[in-house]
Structures are given as structure tokens and as C-alpha cells.
N, C-alpha and C positions, 0 to 999 in steps of 0.2 A: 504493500500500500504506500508507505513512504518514497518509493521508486515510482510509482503513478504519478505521485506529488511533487516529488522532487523533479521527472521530467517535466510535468505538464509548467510549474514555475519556470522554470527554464526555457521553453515554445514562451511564454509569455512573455520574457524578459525579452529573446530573439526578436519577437515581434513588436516588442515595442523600439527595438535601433533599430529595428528595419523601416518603421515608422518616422523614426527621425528624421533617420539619411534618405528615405524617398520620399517625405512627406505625402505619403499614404492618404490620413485621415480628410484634410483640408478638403483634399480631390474628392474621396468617397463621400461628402457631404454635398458635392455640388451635383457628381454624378448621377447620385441620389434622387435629387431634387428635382434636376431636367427630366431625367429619364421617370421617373414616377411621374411627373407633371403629363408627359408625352403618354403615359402609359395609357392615363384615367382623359384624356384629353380623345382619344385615339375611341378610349372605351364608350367614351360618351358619342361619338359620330358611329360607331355600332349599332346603339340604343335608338338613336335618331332615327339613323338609315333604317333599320327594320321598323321600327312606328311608323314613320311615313307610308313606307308603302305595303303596309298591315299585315304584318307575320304574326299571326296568331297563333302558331307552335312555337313552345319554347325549347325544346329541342333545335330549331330551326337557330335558334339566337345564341344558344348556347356554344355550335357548332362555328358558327360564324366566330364569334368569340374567341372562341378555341385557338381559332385561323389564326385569328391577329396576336394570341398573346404569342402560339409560337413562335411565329416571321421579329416581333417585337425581339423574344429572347435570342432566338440566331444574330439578328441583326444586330441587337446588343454586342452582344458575346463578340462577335467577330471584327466589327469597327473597331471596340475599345482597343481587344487584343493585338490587331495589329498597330493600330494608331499608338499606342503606347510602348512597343511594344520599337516601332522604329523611330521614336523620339527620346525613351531611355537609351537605345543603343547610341543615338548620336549625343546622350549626353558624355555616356560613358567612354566613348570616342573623344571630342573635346577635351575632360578631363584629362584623361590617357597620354594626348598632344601634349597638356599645358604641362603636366608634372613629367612626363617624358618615362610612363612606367605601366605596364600592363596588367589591368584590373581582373583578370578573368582571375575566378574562383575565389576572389576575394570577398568579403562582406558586402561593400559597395555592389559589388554585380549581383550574389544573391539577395539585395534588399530589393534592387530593380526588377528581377525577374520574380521577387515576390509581389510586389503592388503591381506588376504587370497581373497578375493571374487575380490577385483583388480585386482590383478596375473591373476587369472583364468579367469577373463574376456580379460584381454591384451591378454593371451597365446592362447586365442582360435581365440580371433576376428582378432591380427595380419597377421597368415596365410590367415585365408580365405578373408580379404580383397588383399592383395599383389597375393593371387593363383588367385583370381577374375581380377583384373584390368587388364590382357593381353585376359582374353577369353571375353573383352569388344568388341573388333570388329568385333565377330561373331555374335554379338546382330544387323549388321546390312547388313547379311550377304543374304536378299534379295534385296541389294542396291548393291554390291559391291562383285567382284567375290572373290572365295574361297582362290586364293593364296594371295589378297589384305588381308585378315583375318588374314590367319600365318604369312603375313610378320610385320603386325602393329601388331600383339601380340607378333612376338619376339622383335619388335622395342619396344615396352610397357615395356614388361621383362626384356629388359638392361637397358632401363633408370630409371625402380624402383630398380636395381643391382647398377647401378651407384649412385644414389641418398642414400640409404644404405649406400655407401661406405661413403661418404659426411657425413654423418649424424655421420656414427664412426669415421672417421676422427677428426672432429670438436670434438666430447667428449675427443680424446685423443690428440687433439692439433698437431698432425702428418698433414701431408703433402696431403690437398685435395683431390687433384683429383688423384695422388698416388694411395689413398686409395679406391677411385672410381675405377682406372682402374683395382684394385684389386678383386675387385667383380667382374668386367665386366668378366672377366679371367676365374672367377667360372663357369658362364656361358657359356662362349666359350667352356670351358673344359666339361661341362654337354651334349650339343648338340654334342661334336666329339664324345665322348662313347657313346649316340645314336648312332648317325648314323655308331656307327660300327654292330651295330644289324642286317644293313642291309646285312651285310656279312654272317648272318644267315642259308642266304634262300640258 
């Protein structure tokens, strides 16, 4: 048991100089935030596009849903991984240059190739959790009729817009719920250009 303890202190310790030297955290706050924004942003033009042109299976919404969180998670995952992925290497390049001395297997490079694999996991799992949580009440949508669905998934959608807000709020020491209603806004503003689609037909 001591030897669980004693490693698992140790991963902890690792991870936090790996935190240091790649400043980890900063990023996974921001990435956070965009990508959960885009997520529940994405989820709510889901919820739209099926209301409008009247999907009354929730099956039907679910599956749709499904689509976008995984293209959301790939497309996470994959952007971050590379884009990070060839910006730590040219940092690690540059440094290399300036001190005139070759970093491979040292700490520096495995701290980079660990927030490299962080990143990529924040930037993929962010969306598809936040695009997931509003297509949660059509998981019970042989309980509860179809417009009870869209209405508790766009009620889902503002409040993780809201909560969002709160969260950049509080990083930037600004004005709460301000910043809350500030997303809420995004949203509002998302559903009206839907629904002008339906000017389409």
C-alpha cells in the first residue's frame, strides 16, 4: 500500500514540473472553455435543426447527436494533437539552437510530449461532453413527450452557456453573471439565425 502511495505522490509531483515547464494548466483552461463553448453551441443548432423541420423521434435526435459529438471528438483530438504537437517541437528546436545542447529524453521534452497528449485529450473530450449533456433528455424520450426533450435540452444548453460564462468570469475576475449572460446571448443569437432557415421553405 505504501508503494501505491508512495508512486502515485511521485506521478503527482512529475506532473506538476511538467506543469510548470509546459505551462499545461493556463492552456487546458482556455481549451476548455472554447471547445465546451463550440460543443453546447454546435448542440444547440442540432436541437434547432430537428425542431424546425419536426423530428418527432427521439431516436432520430439522439443519433444525429451522436454524429456531431463524435466528428466534434476526432476533430478535437486531432487538430490539438498535431497543432501542439508541431509548435512544442519548434519550441524545443529554438531552445536546442539558443543553449546549443540536445533536449531529447530530457524533462523539458517529456513535459512537452506530456501536455501535448493533455491538450489533445481536453480539446477532444470538452466538446463532446458539453454537445452530449443537452441530447441527455432524449435518453428518456419513451417517458416523456418529444417537445419535453427540446425544451430540457435547450434549458440544459443555457445553463452549461451560463455556467461557461461563470467559469471565464471568475479567471478574469470580471463581473459574474455579466459574463454569464454573455454566453447566454451566444445562444439566443444561435437559435434566431436558425430559425431564420425556416424562411427557407
Amino acid at each position: 500500500m505504501n508503494k501505491i502511495k508512495k508512486s502515485f505522490l511521485a506521478y503527482v509531483d512529475r506532473v506538476k514540473t511538467y506543469n510548470e515547464i509546459a505551462n499545461i494548466s493556463k492552456i487546458v483552461r482556455r481549451y476548455f472553455a472554447i471547445n465546451g463553448f463550440d460543443g453546447v453551441i454546435t448542440s444547440i443548432g442540432v436541437l434547432v435543426g430537428n425542431y424546425i423541420i419536426g423530428v418527432k423521434d427521439y431516436k432520430h435526435v439522439i443519433i444525429a447527436g451522436a454524429a456531431i459529438c463524435i466528428s466534434l471528438g476526432v476533430s478535437g483530438v486531432w487538430s490539438a494533437y498535431n497543432s501542439e504537437t508541431a509548435e512544442r517541437k519548434k519550441e524545443l528546436y529554438d531552445l536546442e539552437k539558443s543553449i546549443l545542447h540536445n533536449l531529447d529524453e530530457t524533462i523539458i521534452s517529456r513535459a512537452q510530449k506530456f501536455a501535448v497528449i493533455v491538450l489533445a485529450t481536453v480539446n477532444g473530450i470538452s466538446p463532446v461532453i458539453m454537445a452530449f449533456i443537452p441530447l441527455i433528455p432524449f435518453f428518456f424520450g419513451k417517458f416523456i413527450t418529444i417537445n419535453i426533450c427540446y425544451y430540457s435540452g435547450f434549458f440544459l444548453a443555457f445553463l452549461i452557456l451560463f455556467g461557461i460564462g461563470l467559469f471565464l468570469g471568475k479567471i478574469s475576475r470580471s463581473n459574474l453573471v455579466l459574463s454569464g449572460i454573455k454566453m447566454l446571448i451566444a445562444g439566443v443569437f444561435c437559435i434566431a439565425l436558425s430559425l431564420l432557415l425556416e424562411l427557407v421553405e
